[in-house]
Each structure stands twice: as C-alpha cells, then as structure tokens.
C-alpha positions in Angstrom: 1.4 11.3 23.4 4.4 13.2 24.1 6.7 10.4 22.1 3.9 11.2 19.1 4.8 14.9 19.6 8.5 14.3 19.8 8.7 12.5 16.8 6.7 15.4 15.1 9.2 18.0 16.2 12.2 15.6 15.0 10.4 15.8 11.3 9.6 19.1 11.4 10.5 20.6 8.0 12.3 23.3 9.5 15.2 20.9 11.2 17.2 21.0 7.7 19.4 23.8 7.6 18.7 24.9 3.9 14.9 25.2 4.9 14.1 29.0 5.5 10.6 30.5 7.0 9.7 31.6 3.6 11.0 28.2 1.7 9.1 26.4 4.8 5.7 28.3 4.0 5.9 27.1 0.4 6.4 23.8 0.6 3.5 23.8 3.4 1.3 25.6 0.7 2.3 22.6 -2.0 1.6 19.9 0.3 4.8 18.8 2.0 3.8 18.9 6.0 7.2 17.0 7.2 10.5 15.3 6.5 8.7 12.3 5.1 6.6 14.2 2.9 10.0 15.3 1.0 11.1 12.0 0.6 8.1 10.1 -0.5 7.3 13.3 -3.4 10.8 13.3 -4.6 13.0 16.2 -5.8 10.8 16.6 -9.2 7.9 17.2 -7.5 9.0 19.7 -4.8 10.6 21.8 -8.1 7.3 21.4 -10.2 4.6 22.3 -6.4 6.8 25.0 -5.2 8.8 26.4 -8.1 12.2 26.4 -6.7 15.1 25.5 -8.7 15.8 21.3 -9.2 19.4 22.2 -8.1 17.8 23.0 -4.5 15.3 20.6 -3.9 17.7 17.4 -4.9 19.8 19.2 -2.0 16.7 19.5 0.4 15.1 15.4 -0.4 19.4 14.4 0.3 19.2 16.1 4.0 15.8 14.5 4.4 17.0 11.3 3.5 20.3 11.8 5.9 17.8 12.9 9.4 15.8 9.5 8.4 18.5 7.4 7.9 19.9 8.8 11.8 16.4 8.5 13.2 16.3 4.8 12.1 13.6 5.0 10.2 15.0 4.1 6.5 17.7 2.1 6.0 21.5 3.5 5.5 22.3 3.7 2.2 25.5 1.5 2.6 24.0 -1.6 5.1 25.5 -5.6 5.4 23.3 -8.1 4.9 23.4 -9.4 8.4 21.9 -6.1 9.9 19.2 -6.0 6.7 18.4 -9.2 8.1 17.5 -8.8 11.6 15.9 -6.1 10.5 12.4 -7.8 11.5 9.3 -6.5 9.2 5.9 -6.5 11.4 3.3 -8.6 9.6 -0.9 -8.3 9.5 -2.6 -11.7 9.1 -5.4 -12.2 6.3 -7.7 -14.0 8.3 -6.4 -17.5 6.8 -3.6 -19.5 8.3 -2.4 -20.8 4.8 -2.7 -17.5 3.2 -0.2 -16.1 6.0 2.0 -19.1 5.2 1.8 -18.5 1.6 3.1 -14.8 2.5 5.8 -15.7 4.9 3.0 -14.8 7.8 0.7 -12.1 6.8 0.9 -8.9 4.8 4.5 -7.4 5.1 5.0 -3.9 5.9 7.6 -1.9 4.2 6.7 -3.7 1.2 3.4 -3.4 -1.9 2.0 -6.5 -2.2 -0.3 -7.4 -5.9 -3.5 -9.6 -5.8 -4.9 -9.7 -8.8 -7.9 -12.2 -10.8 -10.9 -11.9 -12.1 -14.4 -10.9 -10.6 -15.4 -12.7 -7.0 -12.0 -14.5 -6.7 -12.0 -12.2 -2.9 -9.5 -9.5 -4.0 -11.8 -6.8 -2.1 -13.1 -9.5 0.6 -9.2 -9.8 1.2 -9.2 -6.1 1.3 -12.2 -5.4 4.1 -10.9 -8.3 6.2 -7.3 -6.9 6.2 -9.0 -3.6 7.7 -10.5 -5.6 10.3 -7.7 -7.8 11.7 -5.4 -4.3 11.3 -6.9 -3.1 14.2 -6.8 -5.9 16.3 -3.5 -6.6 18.9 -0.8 -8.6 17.8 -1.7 -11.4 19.3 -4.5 -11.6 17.1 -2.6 -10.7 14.2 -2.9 -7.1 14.1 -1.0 -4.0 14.8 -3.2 -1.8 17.1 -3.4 0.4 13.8 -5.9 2.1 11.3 -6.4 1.2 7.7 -6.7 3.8 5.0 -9.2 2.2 2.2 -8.6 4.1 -1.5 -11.9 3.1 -3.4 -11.5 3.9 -7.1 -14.1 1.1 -8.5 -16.9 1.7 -5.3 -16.4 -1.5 -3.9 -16.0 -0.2 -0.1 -19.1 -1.7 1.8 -19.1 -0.8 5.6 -21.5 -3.7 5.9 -19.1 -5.8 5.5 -16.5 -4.3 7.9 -19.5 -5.2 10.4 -20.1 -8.8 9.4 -16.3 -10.0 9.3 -15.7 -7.6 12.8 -19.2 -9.8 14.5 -18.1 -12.7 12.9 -14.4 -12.7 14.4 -15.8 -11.2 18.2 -14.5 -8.1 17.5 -16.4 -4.7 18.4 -18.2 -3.4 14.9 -18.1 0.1 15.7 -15.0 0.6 16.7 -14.0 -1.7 13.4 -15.7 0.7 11.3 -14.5 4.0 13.0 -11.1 2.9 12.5 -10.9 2.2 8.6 -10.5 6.1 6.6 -11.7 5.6 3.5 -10.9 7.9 0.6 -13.2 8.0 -2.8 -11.2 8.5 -6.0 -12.8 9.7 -8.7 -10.3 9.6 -11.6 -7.0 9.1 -12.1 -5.8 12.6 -11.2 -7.9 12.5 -8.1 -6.3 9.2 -6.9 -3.1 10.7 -7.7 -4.0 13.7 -5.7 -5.3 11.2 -2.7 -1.9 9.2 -2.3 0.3 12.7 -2.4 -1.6 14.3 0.3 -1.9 10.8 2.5 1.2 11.6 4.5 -0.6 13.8 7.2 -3.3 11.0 7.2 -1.1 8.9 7.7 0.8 10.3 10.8 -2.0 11.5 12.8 -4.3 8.7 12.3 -1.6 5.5 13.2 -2.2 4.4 9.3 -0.2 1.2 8.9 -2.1 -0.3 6.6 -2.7 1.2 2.8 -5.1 -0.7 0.5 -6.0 1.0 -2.8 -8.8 -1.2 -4.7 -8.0 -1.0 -8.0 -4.5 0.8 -8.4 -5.0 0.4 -12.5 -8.8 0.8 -12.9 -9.0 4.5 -13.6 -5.7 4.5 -15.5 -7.6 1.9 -17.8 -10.4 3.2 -18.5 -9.5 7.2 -19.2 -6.1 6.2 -21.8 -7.5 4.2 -24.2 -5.6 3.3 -27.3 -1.9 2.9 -28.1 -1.7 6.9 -28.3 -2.1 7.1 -25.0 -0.3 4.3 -23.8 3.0 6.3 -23.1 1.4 9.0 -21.0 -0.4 6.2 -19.1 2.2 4.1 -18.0 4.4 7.2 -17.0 1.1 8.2 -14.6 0.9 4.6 -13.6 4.9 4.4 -12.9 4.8 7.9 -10.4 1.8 6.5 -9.2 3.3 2.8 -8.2 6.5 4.7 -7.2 5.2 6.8 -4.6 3.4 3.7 -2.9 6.7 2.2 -2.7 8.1 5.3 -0.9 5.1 5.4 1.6 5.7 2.0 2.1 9.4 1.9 3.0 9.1 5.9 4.6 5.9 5.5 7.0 6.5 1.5 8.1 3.2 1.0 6.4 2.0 -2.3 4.6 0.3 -1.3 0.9 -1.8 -4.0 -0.8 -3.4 -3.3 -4.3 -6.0 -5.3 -6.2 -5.7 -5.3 -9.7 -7.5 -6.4 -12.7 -6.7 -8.8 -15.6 -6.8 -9.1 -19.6 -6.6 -11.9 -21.6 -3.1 -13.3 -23.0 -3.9 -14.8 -26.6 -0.4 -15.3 -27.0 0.2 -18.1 -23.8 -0.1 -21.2 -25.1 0.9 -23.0 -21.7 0.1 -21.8 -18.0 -1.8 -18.8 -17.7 -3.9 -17.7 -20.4 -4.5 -14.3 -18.7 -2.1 -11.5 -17.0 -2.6 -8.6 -14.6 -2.8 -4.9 -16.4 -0.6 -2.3 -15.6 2.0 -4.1 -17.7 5.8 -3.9 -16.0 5.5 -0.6 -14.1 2.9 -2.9 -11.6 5.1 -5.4 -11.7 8.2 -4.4 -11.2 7.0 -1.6 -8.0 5.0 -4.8 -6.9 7.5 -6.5 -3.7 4.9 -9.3 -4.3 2.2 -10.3 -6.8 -0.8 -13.0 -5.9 -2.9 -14.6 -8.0 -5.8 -15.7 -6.9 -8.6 -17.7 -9.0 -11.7 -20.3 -8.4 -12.0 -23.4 -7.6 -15.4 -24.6 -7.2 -16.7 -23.2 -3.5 -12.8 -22.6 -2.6 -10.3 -19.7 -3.8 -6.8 -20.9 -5.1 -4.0 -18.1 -4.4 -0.4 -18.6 -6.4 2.4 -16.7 -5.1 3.7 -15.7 -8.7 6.7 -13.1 -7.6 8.2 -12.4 -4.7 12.1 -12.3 -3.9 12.0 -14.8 -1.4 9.1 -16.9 -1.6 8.2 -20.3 -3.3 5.7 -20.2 -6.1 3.3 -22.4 -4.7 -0.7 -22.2 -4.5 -3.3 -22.4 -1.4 -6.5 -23.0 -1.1 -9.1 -20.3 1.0 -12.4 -20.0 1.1 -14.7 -16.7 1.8 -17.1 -16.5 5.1 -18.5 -14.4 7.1 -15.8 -13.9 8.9 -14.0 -12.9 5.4 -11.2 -14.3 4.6 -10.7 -17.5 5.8 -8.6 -21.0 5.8 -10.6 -24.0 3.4 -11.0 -26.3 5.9 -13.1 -23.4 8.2 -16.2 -24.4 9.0 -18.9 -22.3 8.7 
C-alpha cells in the first residue's frame, strides 16, 4: 500500500513547477486527477476543459511527459533499439494455446489489439474470458489485475463471467467482483467514459481495457457521407486516446469491431472491418476471426511483427478455448 501511495504522490499534478493551486483546482474540476491524465488528454483538450491558453498547456503535457519518461514509465523519447527490446511487454492469455501463439503469447499490454467478424465468430466470448484469466496469477496466465468492460452494444453477461470462472476452477465471485463494467450509451457518453477512466484505472489495478464495439455507436448516430468527416475525426480522438492509455497506464486494450461488405474485392476477403483507417492504423494489431463449421478460424491480418497466419479455436464453457479441447 505505501508503494501505491508513493507512486500517487510522485504523479501528483502539483509536482510540475508551472502547476499553481488555482491552475491545479481547474484542471481537477475538468477531469485531469494526475500526471497521466495530462498525457493521455493531450494539450487540446486541457485548453478546450479548463480554458487556459494552448501556449500553456503544450508546456504543462511536455513536463508531464519529462517526470514519466524519469519515473520509467514511458519510453525516452530518443531510445536504441537494444534497450526497446529488452524492454519485456507482460502478456494475458486468451484461454487458447494457439491463440496465444498466434499473438506472440497472449494479449500484449502497451499495445490495442482489433478482433473483428461477423455475429458468433466469439469476439465478446474472447472478451468475458480475457476478464476472467486477467485476474488469475501469472502462472495461469494472468496478471493479478482487474478488467474494465466498456459495453456499447449490451453484450456484457455476468453469467457468463460465472460459467468460464467454474469451468476453469476459478472462484465465481471473486471473478465477477473484479471485472468494472461501464454502460455507454452513445457516442459522446463512451467518449466521456474513456476520458474519465484514468482514476478507474489507478485505484482499481485496471490492466486490462476491453471496449465491445469501439465503432458501434459512431455507426449508427453519423449516417451518410455528410457526416462522414465529423465521424471519423470522433472516431480518430477516440482510437487515439486508447493508444495513450495503453502505452501511459501499462494496460492491454482489446476492441471488437464490426464488419461491412467489400463489393469491390474480387480475391481474399469479400468483407472489411468499419472504422475505415483511423481503426486501423491506432490498431498495434488487427484479428480476424470467422467460422468454420463447430470451430472459429482467427487470421492475424496486421501486426508489426507477426506472421499472417490463421488458427483454429473453438468456444466452451470454459470460453475461449484451443480446437482440440475436449469438452
């Protein structure tokens, strides 16, 4: 506890020099709790919440960046590629062996990770048994953490955080006590949701960030190309901030996404995620995942690193799990 509290007083807003009492009670009345917060938000919107001049906070998000770069918790701006490399990034396993290969071992931290298909392919079973196995040690392929669940389509079921926990031996309670789970009614509201999750975050050992669909509400309140511009730009800050959370808390961020037809593909694919390139290029990775028969195919279609190569899961009880599982 007194580590938790020391790394509290390290981030309080007040350590920058330019921050005053009075600049301090602002930014606490537009949100910003700590360092983090500054960076994650960005100069724009510390100008646009508090009303101080963009000249100022560019200044204030620079310091923040500086005491986070000497408290080790974001990279250095100017870094070799040896020291990025031993960098290790703590990974949460999906529940399937060949998924976890297919990823490089689980879900990556510091990172936003894509699935995306059509209905029942297991983008939210993927989601409620990532919640589960979160929590568990890391032996089990956890990170003795919480999830934080944003719902924008209502497909949260506690139910089923208590049949993949009793289906894996792990305690159902304590499985459902330790996923948050925030309902996002529109687009503003989700908006609203990941701006304010930094506090949730730190006080609740958050290190895992689903948000099932990113694009849904985006999609279905701009419709039309007149409204196209102002939805990507939403769907851009949106994406951007995830990426920030990501990289600022040491948290891994998975989002589902949707799909529309391609009439133009001739060859491959004949359908693509929404969101267009703002998703994709915020995405670290993007999954695919489709049917095939009783089984689920996954393709790894972006990633920096990885192959593009598919694998075969299957959905249980016990969630996600490998094919060759039985029952």
């Amino acid at each position: 506890m007194a580590s938790s509290e020391d790394a509290s007083s390290r981030l309080a807003l007040s350590n920058i020099e330019e921050i005053g009492p009075a600049t301090e009670k602002r930014l606490k009345e537009a949100g910003f709790r700590s360092i983090r917060d500054l960076l994650v938000r960005g100069p724009v919107d510390i100008a646009e919440a508090t009303g101080m001049e963009t000249g100022e906070s560019v200044e204030i998000c620079n310091k923040a960046r500086l005491m986070l770069e000497e408290l080790g918790i974001i990279d250095k701006s100017f870094v070799t590629a040896t020291s990025l490399y031993s960098r290790r990034r703590e990974r949460i396993s999906t529940g399937s062996k060949s998924f976890d290969d297919l990823l490089g071992g689980g879900l990556e931290t510091k990172a936003v990770t894509e699935v995306y298909g059509e209905f029942g392919t297991g983008k939210t079973q993927l989601c409620h048994t990532l919640c589960v196995i979160v929590q568990q040690n890391k032996l089990a392929g956890g990170l003795d953490a919480r999830a934080l669940y944003i719902d924008t389509e209502n497909t949260f079921r506690p139910e089923r955080i208590v049949s993949i926990a009793e289906g894996r031996g792990f305690d159902p309670r304590r499985s459902l006590e330790n996923v948050i789970v925030a309902k996002a009614y529109n687009s503003a509201h989700q908006e609203l949701i990941i701006e304010e999750a930094g506090p949730v975050i730190e006080d609740n050992n958050i290190r895992l960030i689903i948000v099932d669909s990113a694009v849904a509400h985006y999609r279905a309140e701009f419709l039309g190309r007149a409204t196209l511009s102002e939805r990507q730009q939403r769907l851009n800050k949106f994406m951007h901030i995830l990426v920030r959370i990501a990289e600022t808390y040491e948290v891994a961020v998975l989002v589902t996404n949707q799909i529309q037809a391609s009439p133009d593909a001739y060859f491959g694919d004949t359908v693509r995620a929404t969101g267009g390139n703002v998703v994709a290029h915020t995405s670290t990775y993007r999954i695919h995942l489709k049917r095939s028969g009783k089984n689920r195919i996954a393709r790894m279609v972006d990633s920096p690193y990885h192959a593009e190569r598919e694998i075969l899961f299957t959905l249980t009880e016990r969630g996600i799990s490998d094919a060759n599982e039985g029952r």
